[in-house]
PLY file of the C-alpha trace (Angstrom):
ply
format ascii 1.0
element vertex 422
property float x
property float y
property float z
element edge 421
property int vertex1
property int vertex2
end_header
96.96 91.00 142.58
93.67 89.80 141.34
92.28 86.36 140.05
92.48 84.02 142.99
91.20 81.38 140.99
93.60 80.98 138.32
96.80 81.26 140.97
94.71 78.59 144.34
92.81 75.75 144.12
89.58 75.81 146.13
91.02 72.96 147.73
94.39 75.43 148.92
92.07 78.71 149.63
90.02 76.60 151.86
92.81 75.02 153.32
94.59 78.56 154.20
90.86 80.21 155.71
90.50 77.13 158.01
94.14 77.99 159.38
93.13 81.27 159.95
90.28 80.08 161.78
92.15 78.38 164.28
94.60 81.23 164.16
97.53 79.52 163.17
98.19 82.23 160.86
97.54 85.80 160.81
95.34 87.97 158.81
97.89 90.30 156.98
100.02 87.14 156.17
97.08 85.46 154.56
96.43 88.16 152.70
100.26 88.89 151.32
100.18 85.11 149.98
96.49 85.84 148.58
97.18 88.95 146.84
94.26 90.43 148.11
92.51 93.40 149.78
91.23 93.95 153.80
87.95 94.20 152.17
88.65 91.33 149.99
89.29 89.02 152.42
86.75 89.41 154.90
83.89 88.79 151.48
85.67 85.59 151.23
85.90 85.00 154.74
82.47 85.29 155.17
81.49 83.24 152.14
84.00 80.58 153.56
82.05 80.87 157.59
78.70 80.05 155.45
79.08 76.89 154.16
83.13 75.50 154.17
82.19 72.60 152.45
80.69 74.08 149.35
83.31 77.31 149.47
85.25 78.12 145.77
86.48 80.79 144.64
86.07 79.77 140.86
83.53 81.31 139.14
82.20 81.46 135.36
80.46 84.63 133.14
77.04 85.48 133.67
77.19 87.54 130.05
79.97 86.04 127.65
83.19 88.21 127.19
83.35 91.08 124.54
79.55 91.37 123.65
78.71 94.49 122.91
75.38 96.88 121.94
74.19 95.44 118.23
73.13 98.76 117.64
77.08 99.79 117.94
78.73 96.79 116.37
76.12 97.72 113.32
77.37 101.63 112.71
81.08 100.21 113.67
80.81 98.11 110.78
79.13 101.16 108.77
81.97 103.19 109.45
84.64 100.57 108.34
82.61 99.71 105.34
83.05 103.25 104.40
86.71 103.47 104.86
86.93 100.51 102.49
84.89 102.14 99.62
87.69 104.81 100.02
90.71 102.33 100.35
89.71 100.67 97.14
89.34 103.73 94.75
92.76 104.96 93.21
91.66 108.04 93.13
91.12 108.77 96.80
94.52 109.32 98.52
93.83 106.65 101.45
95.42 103.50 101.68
94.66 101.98 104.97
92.25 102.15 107.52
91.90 104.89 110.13
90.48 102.83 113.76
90.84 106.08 115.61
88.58 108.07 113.62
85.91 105.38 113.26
86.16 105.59 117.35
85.86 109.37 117.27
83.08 109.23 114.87
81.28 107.13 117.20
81.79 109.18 120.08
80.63 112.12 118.02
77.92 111.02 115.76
76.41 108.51 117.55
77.45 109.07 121.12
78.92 105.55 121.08
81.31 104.50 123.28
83.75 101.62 122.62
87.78 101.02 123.36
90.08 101.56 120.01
91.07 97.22 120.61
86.90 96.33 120.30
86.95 98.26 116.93
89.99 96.64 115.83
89.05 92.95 116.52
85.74 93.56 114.75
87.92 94.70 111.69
89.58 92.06 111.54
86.97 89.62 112.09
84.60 91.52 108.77
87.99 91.86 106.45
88.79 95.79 107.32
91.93 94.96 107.87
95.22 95.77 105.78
98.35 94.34 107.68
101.14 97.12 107.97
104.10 96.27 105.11
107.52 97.58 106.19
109.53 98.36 103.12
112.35 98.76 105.35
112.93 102.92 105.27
112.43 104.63 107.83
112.28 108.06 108.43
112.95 110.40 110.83
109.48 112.65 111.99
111.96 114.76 114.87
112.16 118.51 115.32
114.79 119.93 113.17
114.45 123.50 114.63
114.84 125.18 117.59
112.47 128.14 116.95
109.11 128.73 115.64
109.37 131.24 112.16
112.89 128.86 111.52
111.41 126.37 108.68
107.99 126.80 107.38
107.32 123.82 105.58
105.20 124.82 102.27
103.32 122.20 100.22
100.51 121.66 97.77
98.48 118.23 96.79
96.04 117.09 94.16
93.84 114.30 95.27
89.73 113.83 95.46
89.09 115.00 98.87
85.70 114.54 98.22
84.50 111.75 96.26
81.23 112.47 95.84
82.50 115.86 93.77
84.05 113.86 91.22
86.70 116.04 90.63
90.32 116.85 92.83
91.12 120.07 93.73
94.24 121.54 95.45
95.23 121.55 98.87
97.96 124.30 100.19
99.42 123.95 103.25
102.02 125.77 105.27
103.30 124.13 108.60
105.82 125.70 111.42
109.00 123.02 111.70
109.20 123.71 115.64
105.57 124.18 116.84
103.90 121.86 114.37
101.57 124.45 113.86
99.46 124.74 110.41
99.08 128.30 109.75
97.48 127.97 106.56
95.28 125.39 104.67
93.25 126.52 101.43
91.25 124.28 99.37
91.14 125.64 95.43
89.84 124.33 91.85
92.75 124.93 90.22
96.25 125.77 91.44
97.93 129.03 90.28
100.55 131.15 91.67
98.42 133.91 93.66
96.71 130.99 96.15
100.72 130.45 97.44
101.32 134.11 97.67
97.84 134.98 99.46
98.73 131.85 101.98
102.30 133.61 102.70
100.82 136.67 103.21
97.85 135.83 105.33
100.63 134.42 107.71
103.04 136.99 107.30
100.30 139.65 108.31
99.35 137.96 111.08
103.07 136.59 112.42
105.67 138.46 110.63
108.23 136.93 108.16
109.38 133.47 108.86
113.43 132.70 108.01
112.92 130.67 105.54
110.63 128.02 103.42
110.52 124.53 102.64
109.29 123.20 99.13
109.14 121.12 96.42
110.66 121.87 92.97
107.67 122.49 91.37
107.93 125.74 88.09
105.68 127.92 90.76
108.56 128.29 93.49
111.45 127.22 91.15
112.65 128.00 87.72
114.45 124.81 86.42
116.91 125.10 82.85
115.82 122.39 80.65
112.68 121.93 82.39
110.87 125.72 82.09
112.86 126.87 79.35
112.04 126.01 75.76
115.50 126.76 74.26
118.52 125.13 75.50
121.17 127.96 74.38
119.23 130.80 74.51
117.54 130.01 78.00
118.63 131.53 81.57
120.06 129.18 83.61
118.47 127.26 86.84
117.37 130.29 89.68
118.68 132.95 86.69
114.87 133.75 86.46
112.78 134.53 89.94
109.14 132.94 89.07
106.38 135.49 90.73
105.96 133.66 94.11
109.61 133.80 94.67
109.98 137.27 93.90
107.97 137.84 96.74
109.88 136.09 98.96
112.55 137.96 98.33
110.56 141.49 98.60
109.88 139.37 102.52
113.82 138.83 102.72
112.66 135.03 103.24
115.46 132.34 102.09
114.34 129.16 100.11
114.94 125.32 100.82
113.86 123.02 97.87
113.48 119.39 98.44
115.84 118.10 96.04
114.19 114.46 95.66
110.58 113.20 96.20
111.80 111.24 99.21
112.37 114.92 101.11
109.23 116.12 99.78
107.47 112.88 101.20
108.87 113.28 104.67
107.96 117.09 104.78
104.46 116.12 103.27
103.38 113.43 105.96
103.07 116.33 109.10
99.97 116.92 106.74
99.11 113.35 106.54
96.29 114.12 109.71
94.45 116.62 107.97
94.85 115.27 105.04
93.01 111.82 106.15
90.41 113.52 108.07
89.18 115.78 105.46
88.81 112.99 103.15
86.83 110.67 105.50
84.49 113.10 106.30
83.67 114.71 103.26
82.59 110.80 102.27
80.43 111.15 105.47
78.94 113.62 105.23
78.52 113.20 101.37
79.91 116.61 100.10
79.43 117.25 96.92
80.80 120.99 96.23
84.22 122.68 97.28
82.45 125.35 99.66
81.01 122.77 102.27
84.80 121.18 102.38
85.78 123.88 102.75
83.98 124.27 106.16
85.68 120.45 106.72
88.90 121.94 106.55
88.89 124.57 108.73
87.14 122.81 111.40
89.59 120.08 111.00
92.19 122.51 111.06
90.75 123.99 114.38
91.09 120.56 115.91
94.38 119.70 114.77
96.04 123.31 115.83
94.25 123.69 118.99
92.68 120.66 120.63
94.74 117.40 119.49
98.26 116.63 121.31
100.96 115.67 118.63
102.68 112.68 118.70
105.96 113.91 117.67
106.22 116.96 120.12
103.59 115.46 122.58
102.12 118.65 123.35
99.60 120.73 121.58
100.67 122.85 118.24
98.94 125.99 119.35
100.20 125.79 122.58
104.15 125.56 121.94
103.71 128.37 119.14
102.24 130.75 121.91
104.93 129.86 124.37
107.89 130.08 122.10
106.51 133.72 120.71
106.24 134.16 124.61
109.81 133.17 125.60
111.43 134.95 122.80
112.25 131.35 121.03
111.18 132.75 117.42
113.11 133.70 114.56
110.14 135.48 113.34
110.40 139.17 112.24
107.66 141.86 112.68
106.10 142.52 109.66
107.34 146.13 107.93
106.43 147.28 105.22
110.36 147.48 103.30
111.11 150.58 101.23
109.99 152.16 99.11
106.43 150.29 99.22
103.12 151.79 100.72
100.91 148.95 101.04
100.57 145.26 101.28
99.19 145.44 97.69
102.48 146.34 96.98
104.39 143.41 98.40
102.56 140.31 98.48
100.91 140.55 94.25
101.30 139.79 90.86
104.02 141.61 88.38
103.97 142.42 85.54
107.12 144.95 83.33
106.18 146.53 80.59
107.49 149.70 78.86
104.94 152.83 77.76
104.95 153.56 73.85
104.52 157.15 72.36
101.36 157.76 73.85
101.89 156.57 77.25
99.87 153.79 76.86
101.08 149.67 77.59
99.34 146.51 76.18
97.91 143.93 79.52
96.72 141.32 77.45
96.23 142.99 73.80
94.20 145.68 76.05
95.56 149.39 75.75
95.66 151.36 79.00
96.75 154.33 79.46
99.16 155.14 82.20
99.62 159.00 84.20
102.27 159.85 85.63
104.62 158.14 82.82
106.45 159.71 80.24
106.94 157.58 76.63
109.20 154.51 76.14
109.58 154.65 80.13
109.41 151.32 82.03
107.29 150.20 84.66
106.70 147.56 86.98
102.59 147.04 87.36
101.89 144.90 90.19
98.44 143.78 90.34
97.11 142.59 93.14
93.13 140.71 93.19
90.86 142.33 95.85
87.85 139.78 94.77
87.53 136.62 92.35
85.95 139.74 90.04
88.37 142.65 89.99
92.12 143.20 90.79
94.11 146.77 91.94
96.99 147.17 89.46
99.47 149.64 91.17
102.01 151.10 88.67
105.34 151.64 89.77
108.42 153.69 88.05
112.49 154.64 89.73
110.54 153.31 92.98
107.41 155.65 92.49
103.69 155.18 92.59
102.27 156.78 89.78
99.37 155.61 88.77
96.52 152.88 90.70
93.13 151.45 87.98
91.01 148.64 88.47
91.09 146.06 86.01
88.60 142.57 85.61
90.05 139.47 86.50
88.40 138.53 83.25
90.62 140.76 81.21
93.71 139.04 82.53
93.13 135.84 81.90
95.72 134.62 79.96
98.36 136.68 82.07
96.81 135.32 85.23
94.72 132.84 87.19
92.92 134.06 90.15
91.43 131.86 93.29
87.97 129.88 92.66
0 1
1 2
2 3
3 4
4 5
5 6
6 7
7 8
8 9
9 10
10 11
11 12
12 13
13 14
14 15
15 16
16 17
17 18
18 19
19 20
20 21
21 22
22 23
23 24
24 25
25 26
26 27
27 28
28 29
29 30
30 31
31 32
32 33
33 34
34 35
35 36
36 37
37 38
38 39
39 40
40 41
41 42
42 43
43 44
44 45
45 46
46 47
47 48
48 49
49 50
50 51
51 52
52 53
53 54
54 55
55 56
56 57
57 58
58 59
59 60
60 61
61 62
62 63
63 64
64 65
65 66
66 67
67 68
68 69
69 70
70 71
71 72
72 73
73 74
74 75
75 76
76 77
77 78
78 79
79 80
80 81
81 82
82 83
83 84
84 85
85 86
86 87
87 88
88 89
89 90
90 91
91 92
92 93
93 94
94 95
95 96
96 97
97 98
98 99
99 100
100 101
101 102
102 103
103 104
104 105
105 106
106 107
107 108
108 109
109 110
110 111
111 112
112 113
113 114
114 115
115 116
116 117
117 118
118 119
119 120
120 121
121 122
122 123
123 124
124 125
125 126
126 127
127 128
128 129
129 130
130 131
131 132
132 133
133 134
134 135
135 136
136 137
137 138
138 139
139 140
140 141
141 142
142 143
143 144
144 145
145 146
146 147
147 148
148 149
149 150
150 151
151 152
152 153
153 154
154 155
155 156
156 157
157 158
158 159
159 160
160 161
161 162
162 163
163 164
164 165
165 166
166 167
167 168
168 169
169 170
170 171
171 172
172 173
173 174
174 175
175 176
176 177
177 178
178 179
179 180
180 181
181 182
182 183
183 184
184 185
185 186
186 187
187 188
188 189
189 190
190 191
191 192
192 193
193 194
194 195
195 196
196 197
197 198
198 199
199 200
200 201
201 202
202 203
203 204
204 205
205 206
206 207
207 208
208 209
209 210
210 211
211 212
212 213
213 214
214 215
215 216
216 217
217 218
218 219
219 220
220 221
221 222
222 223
223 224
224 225
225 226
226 227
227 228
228 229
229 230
230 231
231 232
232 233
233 234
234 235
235 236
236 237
237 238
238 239
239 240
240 241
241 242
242 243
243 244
244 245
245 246
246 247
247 248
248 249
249 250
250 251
251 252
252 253
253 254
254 255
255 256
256 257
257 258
258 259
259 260
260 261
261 262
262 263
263 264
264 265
265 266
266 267
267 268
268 269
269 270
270 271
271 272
272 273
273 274
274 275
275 276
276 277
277 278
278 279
279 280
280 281
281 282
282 283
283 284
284 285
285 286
286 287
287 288
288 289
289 290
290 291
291 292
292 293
293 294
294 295
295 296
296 297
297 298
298 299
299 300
300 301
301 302
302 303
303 304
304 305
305 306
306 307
307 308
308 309
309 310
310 311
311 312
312 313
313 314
314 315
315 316
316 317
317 318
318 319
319 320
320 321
321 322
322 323
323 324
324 325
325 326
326 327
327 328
328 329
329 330
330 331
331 332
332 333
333 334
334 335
335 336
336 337
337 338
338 339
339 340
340 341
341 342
342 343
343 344
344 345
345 346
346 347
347 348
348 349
349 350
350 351
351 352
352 353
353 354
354 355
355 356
356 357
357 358
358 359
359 360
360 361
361 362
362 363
363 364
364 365
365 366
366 367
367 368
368 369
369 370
370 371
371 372
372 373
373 374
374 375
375 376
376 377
377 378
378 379
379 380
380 381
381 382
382 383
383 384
384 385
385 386
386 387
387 388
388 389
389 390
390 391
391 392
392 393
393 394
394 395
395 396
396 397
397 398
398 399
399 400
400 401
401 402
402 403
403 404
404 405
405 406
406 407
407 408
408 409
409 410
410 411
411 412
412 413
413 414
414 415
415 416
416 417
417 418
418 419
419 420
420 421
């Protein structure tokens, strides 16, 4: 126990040293009803030999309590005033403050160091602070899934991560249920359907096919009746048509989940809430202006998310559970194959197209005649195209499960048909 002076008078310490004195009570006695150290007691015992008369063990503060360096109460206050600038435009998706990263920011930028409970009191003391409202629903953040591969939870949002830009741009993210692990985040202009596919197959090349994905019930990964259909009668019905993503997912043999209300879509969107709030804070730091440099934000706050931080929900680092479950056998991923009767990854993770060749072998890609080998007339064909740069794109065309025939087309020439990654 510590504190002496708020649990004895002077009046009772000195009382208890002078029995000790004329040992009518021991040492390790004294010391169980002081609360104190061996060490401890002989300072006081000492102090006490000196001068009885004018012994106390009350003292008061040289330096007054919770003073710190102006220097770091100044860029504390910098940081928060920042945050606020944030906070208060609509457009930025923040809506409270962020302590912890102010503290990291100061341990980083500045080399400042000061506890989490300093930077809070001087928020609330400057108006940074936003009291927490509980709406009263709760939800749950456990670990649905036993294995990593099980549930890859797949999402995309439009906000201004950076600010200073002026404009929003798509975020894509793809995060392991089990593991917590993110194994994909892309930042892009505009979102289309190939910056989904080339995030699925960056993954799949690198872990093998997952079981199955988790996502919203936006046109991309869903077709909806009434919703992507312009005619009521004449119109397939819901899942009757496979949009181009989810045809590839079922060239992978990967099952689909969609969140069936924007209350499931919330709770599988707020794993991402981390990256999401860090990206957006710094790019305001470190006044980005252009997609490329937040780019560089992104993966290095990627980096720290997947491999340095320790998540609160499975208290243990993302990167690390991934490698141990792959390592235990606790994965329901499968090694990536190639299935029949494809020869490349062109062929599998791409664009389609169907078209049928007229008299003279040729089919229209976007009012442009090309002529096809290996083709006879009025057969069918299924082109898949498949971008090797922002400029050009492979087109592979396929007929009865054949390769016949490989050109390169511009991107520029299939706009219209397609949008490609900026």
């Amino acid at each position: 126990m510590a504190q002496i002076h708020k649990r004895f008078s002077d009046e009772q310490v000195r009382d208890l040293f002078k029995r000790y004195v004329k040992k009518e009570v021991e040492r390790k006695h004294l010391q169980e009803i002081l609360g104190i150290s061996k060490t401890r007691f002989f300072m006081l015992l000492r102090e006490y030999r000196c001068s009885p008369e004018k012994f106390s063990v009350q003292y008061s503060r040289s330096i007054p309590t919770r003073q710190i360096d102006p220097a770091i109460e100044a860029n504390i206050l910098k940081e928060l005033a920042a945050d606020k600038e944030m906070i208060l435009n609509r457009d930025v998706p923040l809506r409270s403050y962020n302590y912890s990263y102010v503290k990291e920011r100061l341990e980083v930028e500045y080399k400042q160091f000061v506890s989490l409970s300093t930077i809070i009191d001087r928020a609330k003391k400057n108006n940074f602070y936003i009291a927490c409202k509980d709406s009263g629903k709760h939800h749950d953040r456990e670990v649905l899934t036993r294995y990593v591969g099980e549930l890859i939870q797949h999402d995309s949002s439009y906000h201004l991560w950076a600010p200073g830009s002026g404009q929003k741009w798509w975020l894509i993210t793809g995060l392991d249920d089990y593991s917590r692990f993110i194994f994909y985040a892309l930042l892009l202009k505009q979102e289309q359907v190939w910056g989904h596919i080339e995030a699925l197959r960056d993954m799949v090349l690198q872990y093998g096919y997952p079981y199955q994905y988790y996502v919203d019930q936006h046109s991309i990964f869903r077709f909806v009746r009434n919703r992507d259909d312009r005619y009521y009668k004449q119109g397939p019905m819901t899942d009757e048509y496979l949009p181009q993503w989810k045809q590839v997912l079922k060239d992978c043999g990967i099952k689909v989940i969609y969140a069936l209300s924007p209350q499931a879509k919330g709770k599988i969107e707020r794993p991402y809430g981390w990256l999401q709030d860090h990206l957006v804070r710094t790019c305001v730091r470190e006044n980005v202006t252009t997609i490329h440099p937040a780019r560089k934000i992104l993966a290095e706050e990627l980096r720290q998310y997947n491999y340095k931080r320790v998540h609160s929900t499975i208290e243990e680092i993302p990167f690390v559970r991934l490698q141990k479950a792959l390592k235990e056998k606790q994965s329901l991923f499968r090694a990536f194959k190639l299935p029949p009767p494809f020869q490349s990854p062109k062929d599998l993770f791409c664009l389609r197209l169907q078209r049928t060749a007229d008299a003279y072998r040729k089919v229209s890609i976007n009012n442009i005649p090309v002529k096809v080998n290996g083709v006879d007339p009025y057969q069918s064909m299924t082109i898949r195209v498949y971008p090797l740069n922002p400029a050009v794109s492979e087109l592979r065309f396929w007929h009865e499960n054949q390769l016949v025939d490989t050109q390169t087309f511009k991107n520029q020439d299939l706009k219209g048909v397609f949008t490609f990654n900026s």
